[in-house]
C-alpha positions, 0 to 999 in steps of 0.5 A, spaced: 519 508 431 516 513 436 511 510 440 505 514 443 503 514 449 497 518 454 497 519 460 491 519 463 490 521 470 488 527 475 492 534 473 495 534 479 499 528 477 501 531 471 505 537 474 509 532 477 510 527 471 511 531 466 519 532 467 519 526 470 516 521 465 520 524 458 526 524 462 526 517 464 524 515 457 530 519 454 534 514 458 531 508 457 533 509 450 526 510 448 522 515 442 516 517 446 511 522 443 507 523 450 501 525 451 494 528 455 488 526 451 486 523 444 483 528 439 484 531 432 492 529 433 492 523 436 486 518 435 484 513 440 487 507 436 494 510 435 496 510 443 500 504 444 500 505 452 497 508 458 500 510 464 493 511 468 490 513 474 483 513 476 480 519 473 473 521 470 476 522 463 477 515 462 472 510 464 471 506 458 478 503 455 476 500 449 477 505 444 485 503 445 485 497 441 491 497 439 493 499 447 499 494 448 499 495 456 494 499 461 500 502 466 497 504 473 500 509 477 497 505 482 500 500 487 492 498 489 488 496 484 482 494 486 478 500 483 481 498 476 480 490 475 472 490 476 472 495 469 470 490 464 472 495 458 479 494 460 482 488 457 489 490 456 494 488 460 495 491 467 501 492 471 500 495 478 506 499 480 511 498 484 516 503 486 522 503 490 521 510 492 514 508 495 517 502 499 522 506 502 517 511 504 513 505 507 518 503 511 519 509 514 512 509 516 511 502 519 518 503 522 516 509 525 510 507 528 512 500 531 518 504 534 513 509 535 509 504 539 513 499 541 518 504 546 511 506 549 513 514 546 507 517 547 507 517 554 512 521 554 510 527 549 504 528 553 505 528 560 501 534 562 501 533 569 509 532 569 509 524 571 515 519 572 515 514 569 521 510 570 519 503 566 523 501 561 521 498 554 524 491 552 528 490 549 526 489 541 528 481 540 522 481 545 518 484 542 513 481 536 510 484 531 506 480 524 505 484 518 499 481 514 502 480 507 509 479 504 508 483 497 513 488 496 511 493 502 510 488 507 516 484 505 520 490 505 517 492 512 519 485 515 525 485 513 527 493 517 523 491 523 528 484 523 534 488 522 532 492 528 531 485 531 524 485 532 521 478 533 517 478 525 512 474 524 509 475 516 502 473 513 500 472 506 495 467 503 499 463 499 505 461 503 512 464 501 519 464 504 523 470 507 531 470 510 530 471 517 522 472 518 518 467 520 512 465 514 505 463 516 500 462 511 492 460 511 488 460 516 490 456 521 496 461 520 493 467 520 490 465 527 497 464 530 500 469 527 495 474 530 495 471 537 502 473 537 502 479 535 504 485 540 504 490 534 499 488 528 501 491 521 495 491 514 499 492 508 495 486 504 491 489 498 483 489 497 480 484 495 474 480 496 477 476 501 481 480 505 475 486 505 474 485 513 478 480 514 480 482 521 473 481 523 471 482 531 472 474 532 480 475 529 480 481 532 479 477 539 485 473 537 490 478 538 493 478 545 491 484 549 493 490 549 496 489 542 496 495 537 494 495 529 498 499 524 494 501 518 497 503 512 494 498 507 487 499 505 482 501 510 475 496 508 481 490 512 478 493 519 472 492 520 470 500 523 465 497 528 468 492 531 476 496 532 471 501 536 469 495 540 476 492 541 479 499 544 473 501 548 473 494 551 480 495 552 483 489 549 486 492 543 491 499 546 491 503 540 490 503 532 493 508 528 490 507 522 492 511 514 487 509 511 480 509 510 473 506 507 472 513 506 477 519 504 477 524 506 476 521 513 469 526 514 471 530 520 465 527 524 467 520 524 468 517 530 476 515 529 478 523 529 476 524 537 477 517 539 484 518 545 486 510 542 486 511 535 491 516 531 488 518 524 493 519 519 492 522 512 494 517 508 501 518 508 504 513 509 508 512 503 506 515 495 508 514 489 514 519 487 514 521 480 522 520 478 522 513 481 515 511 478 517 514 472 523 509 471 518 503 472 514 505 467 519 507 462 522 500 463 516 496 463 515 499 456 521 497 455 521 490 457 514 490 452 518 493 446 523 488 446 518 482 447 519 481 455 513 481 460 511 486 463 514 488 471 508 487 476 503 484 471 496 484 475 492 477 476 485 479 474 482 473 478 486 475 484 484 482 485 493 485 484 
């Protein structure tokens, strides 16, 4: 049987998937008919599925009734789950190849960081400074959520033999890393944390989670590594960290608003480094593989992969 399915995001996402989607289609075994808007041809209720990213062409899901499944492009969903017109099932992504370009990124800059590099790249008036860094088992570092990126940056930075302390709301397990949850676990995870890296999701409980008063727990001199979402800092209160001289430096990917404006008080600021939003992306071959086998999985009668919990927010 030949299923439909749209896909509904931005044409810049469609000159990357239109190869990719079919290929992995074609080698997952299914017969897929994909594609772009619904018309004359092809009428709202005869798409089976729909491989979604936010855009302004589709905002009101119920038209789909016969949707079997909303497929996001997405790792973050929190612009997604409030849309009440959405009530198919809703997987996020979650992407080999963006946990890897994840954890090339966090590594880089813990690394970055943690060896003191910047010192020595700009170094106008040509000073020697022989200072050592210690070595990386003397070294910790927190990651504040342990889903698929954090966990998969915990388990890196392990291996380089950083010290780990991972935090996430509910407790967890993982071999060689040192797991907190709650708030008296965050609170002891942050005063330890020499490097701070966010890559819980946005919800209404993590939206400022690191407030001024946690903000203060961290030891001084600490850095904060933000490649989650941008709303888990509070703006003002990082500014007041770093001018007071508790916090070292922030290098921060993500933001409340994006672009970052170019007269936002991060760009200038000689503490904070601005990324834009790079750390890591959804590549079309790899995504293209997990939509095709969460619509596999539907079509034989499994759960779908990755399925969000509206009332938790992902």
């Amino acid at each position: 049987m030949t299923l439909t399915v749209l896909f509904a995001a931005r044409d810049v996402l469609w000159a990357r998937y239109s190869t990719a989607l079919p290929e992995a289609f074609r080698k997952a075994g299914l017969d897929i008919r994909l594609i772009r808007a619904c018309g004359p041809v092809c009428a709202p209720d005869q798409v089976d599925y729909i491989v979604y990213a936010p855009n302004p062409d589709l905002t009101d899901f119920s038209p789909y009734t016969n949707a079997r499944a909303v497929l996001c492009l997405w790792a973050g969903v929190e612009d997604i789950t409030p849309n009440k017109t959405l009530t198919q099932p809703l997987a996020r992504m979650v992407d080999t190849g963006l946990a890897e370009g994840m954890v090339e990124w966090v590594t880089g800059h813990v690394l970055r960081h943690h060896l003191g590099i910047d010192a020595h790249i700009v170094n106008p008036d040509h000073l020697w400074h022989p200072v050592a860094p210690p070595l990386a088992r003397n070294r910790t570092v927190g990651i504040l959520g342990l889903g698929e990126l954090g966990s998969a940056c915990a388990t890196a930075l392990a291996g380089l033999n950083f010290n780990v302390i991972g935090w996430s709301r509910n407790p967890k397990t993982q071999p060689g890393i040192i797991c907190r949850s709650g708030p008296d676990g965050l609170n002891a995870t942050l005063a330890l944390a020499e490097i701070l890296v966010l890559l819980l999701p946005l919800t209404p409980a993590t939206d400022n989670l690191l407030n001024a008063d946690r903000l203060a727990r961290l030891p001084k001199g600490a850095v904060i590594l933000n490649p989650g979402r941008g709303a888990l800092i509070e703006d003002t209160a990082l500014l007041e960290a770093l001018n007071s001289g508790h916090l070292a430096h922030a290098t921060l990917d993500v933001f409340r608003t994006e672009p970052l404006p170019p007269d936002h008080a991060f760009w200038a600021h000689p503490q904070i480094t601005v990324t834009p939003h790079i750390a890591s992306e959804t590549r079309a071959e790899t995504a293209s593989q997990v939509i095709a086998e969460n619509i596999r999985r539907a079509e034989a009668g499994a759960p779908l992969l990755h399925l969000v919990d509206r009332g938790a927010g992902y």
